[in-house]
N, C-alpha and C positions, 0 to 999 in steps of 0.2 A: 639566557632566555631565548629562545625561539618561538617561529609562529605560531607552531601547535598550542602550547602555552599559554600563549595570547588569548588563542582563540577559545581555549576551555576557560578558562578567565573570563572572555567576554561574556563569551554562552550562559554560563554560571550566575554570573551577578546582571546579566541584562544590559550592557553596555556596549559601545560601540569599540571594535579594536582600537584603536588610535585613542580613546578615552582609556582602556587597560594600558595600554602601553605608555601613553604621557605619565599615568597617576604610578606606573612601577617605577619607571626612572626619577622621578619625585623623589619615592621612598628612597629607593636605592640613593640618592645622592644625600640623603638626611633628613626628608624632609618630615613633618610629621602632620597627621590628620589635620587636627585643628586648623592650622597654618596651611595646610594644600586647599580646602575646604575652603576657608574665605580668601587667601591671596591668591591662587592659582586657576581660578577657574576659568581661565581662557586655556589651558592647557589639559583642563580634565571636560571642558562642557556643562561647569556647574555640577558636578556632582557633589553630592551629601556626604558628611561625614558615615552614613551609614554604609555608602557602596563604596566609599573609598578604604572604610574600614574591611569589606569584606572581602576587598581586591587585596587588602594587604595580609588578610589569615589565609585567601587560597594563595597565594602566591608565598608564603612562609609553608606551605604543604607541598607546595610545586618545589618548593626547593629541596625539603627533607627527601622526597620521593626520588630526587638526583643523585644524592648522596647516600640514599638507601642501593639505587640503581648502581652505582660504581662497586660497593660492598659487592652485590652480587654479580659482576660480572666478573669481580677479579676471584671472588671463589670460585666459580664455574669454571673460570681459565685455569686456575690452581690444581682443578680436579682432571684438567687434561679432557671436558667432556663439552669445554664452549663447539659452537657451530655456528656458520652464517645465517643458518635461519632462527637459530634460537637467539643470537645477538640482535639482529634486526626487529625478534619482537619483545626485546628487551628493552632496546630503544626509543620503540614508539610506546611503551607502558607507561605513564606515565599518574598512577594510583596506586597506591600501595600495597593493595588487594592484589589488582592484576599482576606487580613483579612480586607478590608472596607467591601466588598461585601460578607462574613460570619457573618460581626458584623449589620449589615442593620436594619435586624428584632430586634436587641434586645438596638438598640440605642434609647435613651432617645431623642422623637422627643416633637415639639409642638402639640397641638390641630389638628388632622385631620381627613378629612371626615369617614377615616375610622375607627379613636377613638371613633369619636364621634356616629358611627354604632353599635360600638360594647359596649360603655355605653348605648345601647337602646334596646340591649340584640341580635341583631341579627345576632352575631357570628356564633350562631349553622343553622343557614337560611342558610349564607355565605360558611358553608360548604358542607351540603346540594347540594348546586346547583354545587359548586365547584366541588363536587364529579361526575357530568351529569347521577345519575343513575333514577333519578325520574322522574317522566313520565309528574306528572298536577303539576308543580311547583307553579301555583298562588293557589293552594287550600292549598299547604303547608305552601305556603306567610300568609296565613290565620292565620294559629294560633300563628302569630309571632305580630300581630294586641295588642295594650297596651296604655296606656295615651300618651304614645312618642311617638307610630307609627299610625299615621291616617286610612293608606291605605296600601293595596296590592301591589302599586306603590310606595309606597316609604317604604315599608319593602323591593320590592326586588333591590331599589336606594339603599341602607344602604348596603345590601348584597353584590351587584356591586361594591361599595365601596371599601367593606374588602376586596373582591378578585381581585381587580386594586392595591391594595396595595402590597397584600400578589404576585403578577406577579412580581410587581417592586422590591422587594426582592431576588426574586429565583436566585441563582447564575448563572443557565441552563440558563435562560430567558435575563439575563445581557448578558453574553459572547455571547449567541449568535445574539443580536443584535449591541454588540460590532463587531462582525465578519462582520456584514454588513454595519457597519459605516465604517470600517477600507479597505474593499475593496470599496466600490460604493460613500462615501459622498461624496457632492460637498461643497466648500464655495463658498458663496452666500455675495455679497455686491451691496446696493444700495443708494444710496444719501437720505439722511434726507430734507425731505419737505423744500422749501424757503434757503435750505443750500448751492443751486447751486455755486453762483459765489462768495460767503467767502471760498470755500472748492474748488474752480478751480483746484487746483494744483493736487489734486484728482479724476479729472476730468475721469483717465483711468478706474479706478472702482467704476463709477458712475451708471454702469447695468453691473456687472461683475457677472462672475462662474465659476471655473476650478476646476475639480477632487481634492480635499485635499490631497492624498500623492500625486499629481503632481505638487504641487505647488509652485514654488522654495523660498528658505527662505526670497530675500530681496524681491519678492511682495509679500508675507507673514506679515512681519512684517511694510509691507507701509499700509495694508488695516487696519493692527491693530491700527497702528497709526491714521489714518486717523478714525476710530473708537473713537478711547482716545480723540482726540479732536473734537465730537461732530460732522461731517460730513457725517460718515456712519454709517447704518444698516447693520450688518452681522451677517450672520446664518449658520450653519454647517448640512449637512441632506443627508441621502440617500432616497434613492424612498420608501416612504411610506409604498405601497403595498408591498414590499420585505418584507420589517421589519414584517410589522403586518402577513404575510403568515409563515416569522419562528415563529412566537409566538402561531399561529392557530396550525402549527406542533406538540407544546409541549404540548400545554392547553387542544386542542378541539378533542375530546373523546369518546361520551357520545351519551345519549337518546338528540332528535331536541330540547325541550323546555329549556331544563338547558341548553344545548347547545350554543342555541342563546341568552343569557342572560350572560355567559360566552364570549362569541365573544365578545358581547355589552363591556364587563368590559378590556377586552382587545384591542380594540381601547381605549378607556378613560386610560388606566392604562402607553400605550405607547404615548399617546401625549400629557397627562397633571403632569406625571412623570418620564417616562422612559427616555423619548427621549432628555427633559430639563437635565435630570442629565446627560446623556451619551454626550448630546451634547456638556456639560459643559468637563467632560473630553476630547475628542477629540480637541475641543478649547485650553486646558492647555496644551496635547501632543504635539501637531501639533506647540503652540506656544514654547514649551521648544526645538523641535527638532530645529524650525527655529533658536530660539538661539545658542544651538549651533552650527549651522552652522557660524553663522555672528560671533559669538566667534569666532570657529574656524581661519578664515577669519582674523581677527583681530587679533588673536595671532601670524599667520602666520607671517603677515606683522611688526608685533611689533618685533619678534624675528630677519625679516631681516634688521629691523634699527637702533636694540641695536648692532647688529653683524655687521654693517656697517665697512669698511676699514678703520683704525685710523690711521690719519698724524702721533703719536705719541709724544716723546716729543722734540719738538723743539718752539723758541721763537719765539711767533705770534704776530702778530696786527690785531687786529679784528673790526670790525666796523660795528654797528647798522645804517643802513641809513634811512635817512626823509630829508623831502624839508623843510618844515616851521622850525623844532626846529635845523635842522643840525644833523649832523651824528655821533652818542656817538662811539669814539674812546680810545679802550685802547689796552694797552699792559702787555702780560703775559709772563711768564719768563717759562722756558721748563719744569716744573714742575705745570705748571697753577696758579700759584699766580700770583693775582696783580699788578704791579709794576709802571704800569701809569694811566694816563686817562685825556680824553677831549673831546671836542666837534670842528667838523668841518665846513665848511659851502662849499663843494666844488661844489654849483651849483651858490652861492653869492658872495664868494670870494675864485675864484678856486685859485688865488696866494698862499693866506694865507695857505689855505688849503693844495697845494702842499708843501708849506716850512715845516708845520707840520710833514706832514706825511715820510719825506726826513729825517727831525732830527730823530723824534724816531725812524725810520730805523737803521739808522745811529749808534746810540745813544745806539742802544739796540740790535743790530747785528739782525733786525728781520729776519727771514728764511721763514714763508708763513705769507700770508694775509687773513685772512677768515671776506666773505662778508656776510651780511643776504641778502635772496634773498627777503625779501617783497617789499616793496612800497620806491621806489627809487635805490634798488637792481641792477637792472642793467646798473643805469646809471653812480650808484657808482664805480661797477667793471670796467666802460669803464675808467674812469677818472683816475679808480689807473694805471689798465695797460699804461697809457700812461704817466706815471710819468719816469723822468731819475732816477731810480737807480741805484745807484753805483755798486750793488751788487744785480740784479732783484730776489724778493723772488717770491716761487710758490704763485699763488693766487688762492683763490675757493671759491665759492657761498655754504653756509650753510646754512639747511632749519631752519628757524623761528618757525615751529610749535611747541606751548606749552612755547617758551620760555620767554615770556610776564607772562605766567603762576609762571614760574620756580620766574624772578624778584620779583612779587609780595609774595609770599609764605615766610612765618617762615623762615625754610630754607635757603634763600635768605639773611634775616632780619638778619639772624644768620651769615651768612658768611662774610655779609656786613654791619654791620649794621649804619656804616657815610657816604655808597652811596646810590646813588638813583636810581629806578626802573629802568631807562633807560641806567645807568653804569655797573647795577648785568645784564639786557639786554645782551649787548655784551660781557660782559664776559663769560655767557654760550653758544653766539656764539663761541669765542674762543674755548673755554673748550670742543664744540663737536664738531672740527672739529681735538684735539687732543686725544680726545679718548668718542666716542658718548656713549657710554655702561657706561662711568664713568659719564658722566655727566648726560645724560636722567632717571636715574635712581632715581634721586630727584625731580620727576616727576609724577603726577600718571598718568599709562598707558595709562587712559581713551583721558588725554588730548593733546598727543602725536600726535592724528590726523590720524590713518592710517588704521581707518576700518569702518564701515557702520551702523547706526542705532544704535550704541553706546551706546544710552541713551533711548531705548527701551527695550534692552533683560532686562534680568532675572542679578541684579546688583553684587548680592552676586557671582555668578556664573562666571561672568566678572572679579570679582575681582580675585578670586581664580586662575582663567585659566591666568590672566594676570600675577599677582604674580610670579604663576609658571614658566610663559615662562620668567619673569625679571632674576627670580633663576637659571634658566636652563643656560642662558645666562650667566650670570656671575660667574656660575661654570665652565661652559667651556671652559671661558679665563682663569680665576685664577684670583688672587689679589693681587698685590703688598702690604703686611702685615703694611710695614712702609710709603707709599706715599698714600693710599686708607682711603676716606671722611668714617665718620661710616655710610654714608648714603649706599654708595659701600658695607662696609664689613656687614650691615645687611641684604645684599642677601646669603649670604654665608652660605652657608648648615651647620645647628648646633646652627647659632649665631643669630641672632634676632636685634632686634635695642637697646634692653638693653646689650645687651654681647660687643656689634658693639660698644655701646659706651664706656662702660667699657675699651676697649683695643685700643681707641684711650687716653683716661684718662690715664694708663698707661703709652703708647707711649709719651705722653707730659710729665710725670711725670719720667721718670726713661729712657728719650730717644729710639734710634731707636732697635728693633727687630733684637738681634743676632745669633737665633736658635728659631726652630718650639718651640723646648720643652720649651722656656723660656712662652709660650702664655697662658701655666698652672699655673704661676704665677697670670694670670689677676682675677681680683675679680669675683666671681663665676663663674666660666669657668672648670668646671669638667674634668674628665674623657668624658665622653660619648659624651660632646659637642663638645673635644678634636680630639677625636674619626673621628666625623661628618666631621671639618672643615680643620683640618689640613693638608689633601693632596689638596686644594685648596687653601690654601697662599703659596705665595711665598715671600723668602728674597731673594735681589739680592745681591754680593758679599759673602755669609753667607761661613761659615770656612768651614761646612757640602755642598758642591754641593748640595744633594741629597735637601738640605730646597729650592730653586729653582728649584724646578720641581713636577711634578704631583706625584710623588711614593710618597706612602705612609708613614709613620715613623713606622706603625708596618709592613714594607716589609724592611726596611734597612738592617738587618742583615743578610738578603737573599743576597742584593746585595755586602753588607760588602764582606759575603762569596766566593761569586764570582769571586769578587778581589783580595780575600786571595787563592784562588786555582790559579788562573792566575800571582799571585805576580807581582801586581797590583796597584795603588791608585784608589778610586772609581773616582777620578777625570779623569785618563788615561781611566779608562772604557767606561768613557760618552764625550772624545775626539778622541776614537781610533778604530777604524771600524775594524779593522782587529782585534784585542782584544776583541770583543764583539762577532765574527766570533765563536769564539773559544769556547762561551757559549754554552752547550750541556741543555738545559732546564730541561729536564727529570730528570737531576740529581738533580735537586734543590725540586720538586716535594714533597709537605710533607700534612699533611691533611687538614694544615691550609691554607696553600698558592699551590691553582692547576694552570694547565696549564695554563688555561686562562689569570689570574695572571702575569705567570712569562713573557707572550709574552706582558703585556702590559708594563709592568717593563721594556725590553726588546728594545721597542718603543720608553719610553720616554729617556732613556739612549741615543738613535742616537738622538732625537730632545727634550733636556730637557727645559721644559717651554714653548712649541713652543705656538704659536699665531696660532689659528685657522681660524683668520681675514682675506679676502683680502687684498693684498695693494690698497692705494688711488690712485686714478688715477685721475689729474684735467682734469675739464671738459668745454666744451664752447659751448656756445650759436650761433646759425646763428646772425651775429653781422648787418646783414641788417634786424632783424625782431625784433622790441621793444613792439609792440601793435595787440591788434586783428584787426585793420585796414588793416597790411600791409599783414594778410594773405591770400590765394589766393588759389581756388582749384586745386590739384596735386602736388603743391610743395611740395619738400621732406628734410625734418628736423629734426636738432640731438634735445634730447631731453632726459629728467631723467624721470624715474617712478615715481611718487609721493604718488600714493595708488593704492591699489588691491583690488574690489569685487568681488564677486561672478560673475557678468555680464561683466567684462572686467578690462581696467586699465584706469588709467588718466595719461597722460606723459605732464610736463611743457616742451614746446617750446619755454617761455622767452616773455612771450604775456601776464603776470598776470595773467590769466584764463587756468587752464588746460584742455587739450583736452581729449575724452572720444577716448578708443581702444576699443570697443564693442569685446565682449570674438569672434564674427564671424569674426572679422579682425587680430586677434592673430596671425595666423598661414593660409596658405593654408590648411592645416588638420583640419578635427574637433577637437577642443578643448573642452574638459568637465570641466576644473580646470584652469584658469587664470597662477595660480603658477606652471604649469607644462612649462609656456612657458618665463613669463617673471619673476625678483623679486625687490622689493623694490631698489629704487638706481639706478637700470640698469640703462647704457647708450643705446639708442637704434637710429636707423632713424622712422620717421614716414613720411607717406603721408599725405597730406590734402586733407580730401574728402568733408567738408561741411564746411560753417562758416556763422551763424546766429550771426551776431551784436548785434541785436537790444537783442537779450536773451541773448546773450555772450556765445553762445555755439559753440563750437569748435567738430569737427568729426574727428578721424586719424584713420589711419588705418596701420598694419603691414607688410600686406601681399606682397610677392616678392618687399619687400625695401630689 
């Protein structure tokens, strides 16, 4: 790492050097997000897991581009053609672009026109003209005439060659047609011949063009798609004439005759090489920005459904409904195990049905009822609500999405392995309507359901961004040490899914979790991992307070001290507000542990362990509107967010089709960002502004409801 490094690092993400630089050697030494993020921020200045996150992708590109860098200097020295000046700005390159476009001329291509010019000797012609000093250039074409070269015209075709090649090399010549692709290109899409009405859906960029940086990411990646399956022609280009007039700036020089022979090779050199390669870049930019934007979008939303409000733990009865097979029924115990199960029929035999569901109430003291809201969803919730119990538990509609995923998956298989797909089904309804972050997490992101175009971006990159946001999440609740699936504790910063399992193996083998420090006992679970994970579990009852809650175990002694100046328990410290009053911070202040530190120490002492979750709130449906039939333009209706794009939200009104809030019905104000106004879950009113049947398109809008 050196300072340049540093310093494009800083610039980049907006931070102070010394802040890039503490948070790189972090990384480098092990550390991870999460964990640099709440325990280090006297060594980063409080940064956010977002900028530390970004310090650590450009810094994972700052390193490729080093190791890209050595590739090509030791080919260039290979080729006998290295030089001190091409080394030195080899050295300060440090983007991958700029050492492609140093390495150009010395890469090992196929057979080309202008190889094939220069096996026919007429290199020295090429340069010749290139130079524009010679006056009768065909009398010069003349002595370049040999058993290869027929004619005057095609010695000075040969020569045109070399120097269309040697344009599309020059670095000058690249950037600055890069500059005019990056202000002026348009993308261009038009329908593939006889492709008309297989590609309908397509149909809006069937003779489309809009400015390339104006073009927002989700019709971005619909024309690409629409592309990938064979439908459209698309091309990226600025006006011609611009391009080829910077290129006449740099090249054109000279005496008319070399000159115009020179011009010649430049058109040829921009539309049969330049413009293919650049256009190919701006295609790859333009496609990875629009990723991540829909990442972005997609993380957004994944982080507000992991972070969703948990019922907690209390004893539920859950139920998966369907008309034809009946509705899989079970019941979990406040801890989420299993403890019954069955099948209902309450559309065939509502009796049967109701005496069921009345026993294991009964039976099993249930406290709520969590419904899936798919396909018979709401007429199941009508049915329970009108059951006499003795004791009415809260009831709520739990979304389904992915959980057909969850039943059929290893995982599943593992937990269940003598039920069947539609039992492991409603049990994961249960399970996320008691805490959704522990359950959706045995889930890959992807299938969660809550962002755009999914299975178009750039997948490795999805993955990562998802990850991160599963990890971010689940460090900032914490983890119950003894009740958390290893599928939970392998988000936990430090621990992995081999550590994750290792310490539920443990936990089965030598019982429940009495102390953090006991967790260094687990089969390889170091120091450093120790380090990572341990102010993100939690023991409840544990002897130590301090193991129930976020402070760290290398910060105890601080707070031990505390109590020992106050004559004190630490347990008085973190029940007694007025004893916490009394803490002068400054004095605790040491090189290891600064201010920043001691106020969050500080924090969690008033609310140890707290839940960063909302509470749940049940929610209800307009109980006169079941179908898209019954809806009607203007009416106004409660409704849940279901997903967030770029272009607006979709809120379920209870009609199996959700309505689109176009980002212009958001807010009487312009809205730029969807997520500045509405998030995942909200409860919201909408108005009914359209309702297309026959397509099943529903229109709401937000505005003055």
């Amino acid at each position: 790492m050196n300072k340049q490094q540093i310093q494009i690092i800083s610039n980049t993400v907006g931070v102070m050097t010394h802040q890039a630089q503490n948070t790189i050697n972090l990384l480098d030494e092990g550390g991870t997000v999460p964990f640099i993020a709440r325990y280090r921020k006297e060594a980063t200045g409080s940064l956010d897991e977002v900028q530390i996150l970004d310090i650590k992708e450009l810094w994972t590109k700052l390193k490729d581009a080093d190791k890209r860098r050595e590739g090509i200097i030791k080919s260039i020295e290979e080729q006998g053609k290295m030089t001190p000046e091409l080394l030195e700005k080899l050295k300060n390159a440090y983007h991958l672009q700029e050492l492609e476009d140093l390495y150009l001329p010395y890469k090992q291509k196929r057979k080309t026109r202008a190889s094939i010019a220069i096996e026919k000797g007429l290199e020295p012609l090429a340069k010749v003209v290139f130079e524009q000093r010679e006056n009768n250039i065909l009398k010069k074409a003349e002595a370049f005439l040999n058993d290869k070269v027929a004619n005057v015209e095609e010695a000075l075709q040969g020569a045109r060659d070399i120097i269309a090649e040697w344009i599309n090399e020059n670095v000058d010549a690249r950037n600055a047609v890069r500059k005019i692709f990056e202000r002026e290109a348009y993308i261009y899409s038009k329908v593939k011949k006889n492709k008309e009405e297989d590609g309908a859906k397509y149909r809006d960029y069937f003779d489309f063009n809009e400015p390339l940086k104006k073009v927002p990411s989700h019709r971005l990646l619909a024309i690409r798609r629409g592309e990938e399956e064979g439908f459209l022609s698309v091309t990226i280009s600025p006006e011609e004439d611009n391009a080829l007039g910077a290129l006449d700036r740099i090249f054109l020089r000279g005496l008319p005759e070399a000159k115009e022979q020179v011009e010649t090779a430049i058109t040829d050199s921009f539309k049969r090489l330049m413009k293919p390669s650049i256009e190919n870049e701006f295609a790859g930019f333009s496609k990875e920005k629009a990723d991540v934007e829909a990442i972005r979008i997609f993380a957004q939303n994944l982080r507000q459904l992991l972070l969703a409000s948990p019922l907690g733990q209390k004893k539920v009865l859950a139920i998966d409904p369907g008309y034809r097979t009946g509705c899989k029924t079970v019941v979990l115990d406040a801890q989420g195990n299993l403890v019954a199960d069955t099948v209902i029929y309450p559309f065939d035999k509502p009796s049967e049905a109701q005496d069921k569901i009345l026993t294991l109430s009964e039976k099993y003291q249930i406290e709520a009822v969590a419904i899936g809201n798919g396909t018979a969803g709401r007429e199941t919730e009508d049915f329970v609500k009108k059951l006499p119990f003795k004791k009415a538990p809260q009831i709520f509609a739990v979304s389904e999405q992915g959980a057909s995923i969850y039943s059929a998956s290893p995982i599943a298989r593992e937990e269940f392995p003598d039920k069947d797909v539609t039992v492991r089904g409603a049990v994961s309804i249960g399970r996320r309507l008691m805490d959704p972050l522990a359950e959706l997490v045995k889930i890959d992101p992807k299938s969660i359901g809550v962002g755009q175009y999914q299975h178009d971006v750039e997948q490795n990159l999805l993955k990562n961004s998802l990850d991160s946001v599963v990890e971010s999440c689940v460090n900032a609740v914490g983890v119950n040490l003894n009740t958390a699936s290893k599928h939970l504790l392998a988000y936990v910063a430090g621990l992995g899914p081999s550590l994750a399992a290792n310490v539920v193996k443990f936990r089965q083998e030598n019982g429940e979790f009495t102390s953090r420090s006991q967790i260094k006992k687990v089969a390889r679970l170091g120091d450093k991992a120790f380090e990572q994970c341990a102010g993100f579990l939690r023991i409840h009852e544990a002897k130590n307070p301090l193991d129930n809650s976020a402070v760290h175990p290398e910060s105890y002694p601080v707070v031990e001290q505390m109590a020992k100046d106050l004559k004190c328990t630490v347990k008085d410290l973190m029940t007694s507000a007025e004893l916490r009053k009394k803490i002068n911070l400054q004095s605790y202040v040491t090189p290891k542990t600064g201010l920043l530190t001691l106020q969050d120490i500080l924090k969690e002492l008033e609310k140890p362990s707290r839940d960063p979750r909302e509470q749940l709130i049940a929610f209800e449906f307009d109980p006169n509107v079941k179908k898209v039939e019954d809806l009607y333009e203007g009416m106004v209706l409660p409704g849940i967010v279901t997903n967030i794009t770029a272009f607006g939200c979709f809120v379920d009104v209870g009609v199996k089709q959700d309505g689109l809030v176009h980002i212009s019905q958001l807010a009487n104000q312009y809205v730029s960002d969807p997520n500045q106004v509405v998030k995942l879950q909200q409860h919201v009113k909408v108005r009914v502004m359209e309702v297309d049947i026959a397509r099943k398109r529903v229109a709401l809008s937000m505005k003055g409801v």
